[in-house]
Steps between C-alpha positions, in 0.01 A plus 500: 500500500672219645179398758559114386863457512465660828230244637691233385810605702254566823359162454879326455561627864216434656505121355860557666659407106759749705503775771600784272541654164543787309475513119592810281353566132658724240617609144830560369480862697294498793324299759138430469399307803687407805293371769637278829302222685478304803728509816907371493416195640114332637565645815154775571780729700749485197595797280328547181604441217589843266667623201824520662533139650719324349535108400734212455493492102622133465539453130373823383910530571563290175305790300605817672864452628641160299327542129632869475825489649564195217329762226723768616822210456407400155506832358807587659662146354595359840186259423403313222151331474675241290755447696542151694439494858851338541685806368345690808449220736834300576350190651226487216712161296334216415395379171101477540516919579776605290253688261305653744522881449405813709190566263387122637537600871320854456211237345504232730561239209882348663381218632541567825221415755265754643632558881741246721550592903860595470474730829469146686822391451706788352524880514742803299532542120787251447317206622173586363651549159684125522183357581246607228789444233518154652114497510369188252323677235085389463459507137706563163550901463277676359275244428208609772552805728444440894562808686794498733649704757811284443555673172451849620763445804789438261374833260544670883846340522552599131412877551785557847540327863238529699613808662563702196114431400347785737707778366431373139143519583523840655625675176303282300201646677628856506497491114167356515365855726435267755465647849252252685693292698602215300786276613674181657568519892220725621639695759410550860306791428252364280387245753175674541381511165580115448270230484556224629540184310507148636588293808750310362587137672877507314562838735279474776322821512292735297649706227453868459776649298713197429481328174186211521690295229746246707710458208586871458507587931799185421673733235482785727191638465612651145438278185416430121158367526374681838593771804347839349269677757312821372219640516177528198633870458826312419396208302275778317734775371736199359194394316431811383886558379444159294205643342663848419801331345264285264333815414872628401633691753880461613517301838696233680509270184411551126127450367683203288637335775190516695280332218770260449422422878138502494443273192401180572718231368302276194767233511448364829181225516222626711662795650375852593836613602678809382827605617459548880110575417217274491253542173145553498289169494163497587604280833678782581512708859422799294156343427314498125481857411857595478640532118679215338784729546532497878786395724564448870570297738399438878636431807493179786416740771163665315675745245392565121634764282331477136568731201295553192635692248190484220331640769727715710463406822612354801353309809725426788361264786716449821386274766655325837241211330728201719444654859511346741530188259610405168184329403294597214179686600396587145771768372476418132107532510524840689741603218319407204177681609700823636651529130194412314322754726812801423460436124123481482533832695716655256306397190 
């Protein structure tokens, strides 16, 4: 059934797009297709890939982890989307960002700039949060939308320290039925089952089970915007719990909540942005044949999670895409042809 999606995958590792990946296909109540590809790293000796191996899920964090622990906030009242960063965020003072609210960070329409190297120069919460609030902003908010990790660290500080967020995500993820592994800090026992990432210059060696993203390994390896390891199983059964609460079934967050999230906003120029989510555009990773209703987002290691409601049905795409490097070998081109191929499939 899924012969073309599956060719495309073969023929992103053997144009070595990346060494592995495993991709998982379902409905809101079961799995349809979960197939793994390739090898952990290029290596002809090295262990393949399989449905178990789990991934660094770089910003695929901001959707599963980040997004619903903020949900779960507003409806208890601790959070407000209107709210102004400042009332959260002590450092958060002058007059060009006074109006900046949380709703504006979960849609990457602050101002703030994409990405800046913190980890060179600084490391812990504290400093991290002076420096972003100090951070000169790139453009009027919400005026244009440029997505920003920046934003997504202070939501992180927002939602506890970074040492309360693991046991936050654990019972967020035990209301979700989630029993994959799914979490920050992968333990020594998973070290197997890891894929290796990236040899990164910053640390001097290759990564396998510590967080690829230099701002978040200077944070502690636990953050906002990235840190989550899991594997497709994982990344699946949340996507399935997103698509059982739309279709009205209690879960860790109301069905209103949830579409509040997953609406894009109108009022920002040029965006696709939801709340945490990306939209459906026809640029999209998710390829052409998604509905207009879809939302996802992907990761900066090779991860994808999309979810289309009209249709019922999710795709989730994890890749170690930046081993041994972080250059781009054609990941967005692998992705659009893998989704077009799932939903042609499914037609």
């Amino acid at each position: 059934m899924f012969s073309a999606a599956r060719r495309a995958l073969e023929n992103g590792v053997a144009g070595r797009v990346f060494p592995a990946a495993v991709i998982e296909v379902g409905t809101p109540t079961q799995v349809l297709w979960s197939a793994a590809f390739g090898r952990l790293t290029f290596d002809e000796d090295a262990q393949p890939a399989g449905d178990d191996t789990i991934f660094d899920l770089a910003s695929l964090t901001k959707v599963l982890a980040t997004t619903p622990l903020v949900m779960q906030q507003v409806e208890h009242g601790v959070i407000g989307l209107d709210d102004l960063v400042a009332s959260h965020i002590g450092e958060w003072r002058s007059a060009d960002r006074a109006a900046v609210t949380v709703r504006d960070l979960l849609s990457h329409c602050s101002g703030l700039p994409a990405h800046r190297p913190y980890y060179e120069s600084i490391a812990g919460q504290a400093e991290f949060e002076r420096a972003i609030c100090a951070e000169a902003l790139e453009y009027p908010p919400r005026t244009a939308a440029i997505y920003s990790d920046l934003g997504f660290m202070l939501l992180g500080f927002m939602l506890a320290d970074g040492a309360d967020l693991p046991q936050r995500m654990a019972t967020l993820l035990s209301q979700m039925n989630v029993v994959d592994p799914l979490q920050y800090h992968p333990p020594p026992q998973w070290l197997p089952r890891l894929a290796p990432t990236t040899r990164d210059p910053w640390r001097g060696r290759l990564l396998i089970g510590e967080v690829e993203d230099q701002n978040a390994a200077a944070l502690g390896g636990c953050a906002g915007h990235a840190g989550l390891f899991g594997t497709a199983g994982a990344v699946g059964a949340c996507a399935r719990h997103v698509l059982q609460v739309l279709d009205g079934r209690t879960g860790a967050f109301t069905r209103d909540t949830l579409t509040t999230f997953i609406a894009r906003r109108a009022d920002i120029p040029g965006s696709s942005r939801a709340l945490g989510w990306d939209a459906m555009l026809p640029t999209s990773s998710c390829g052409t044949r998604m509905s207009p209703q879809a939302f996802g987002h992907t990761g900066f290691t090779g991860t994808s999670l999309w979810i289309d409601p009209e249709k019922g049905v999710y795709v989730v795409l994890l890749t170690n895409r930046v081993y041994p490097d972080r250059e781009d070998r054609g990941i967005q081109e692998v992705r659009r042809a893998v989704h077009d191929a799932v939903m042609r499939a499914l037609e």
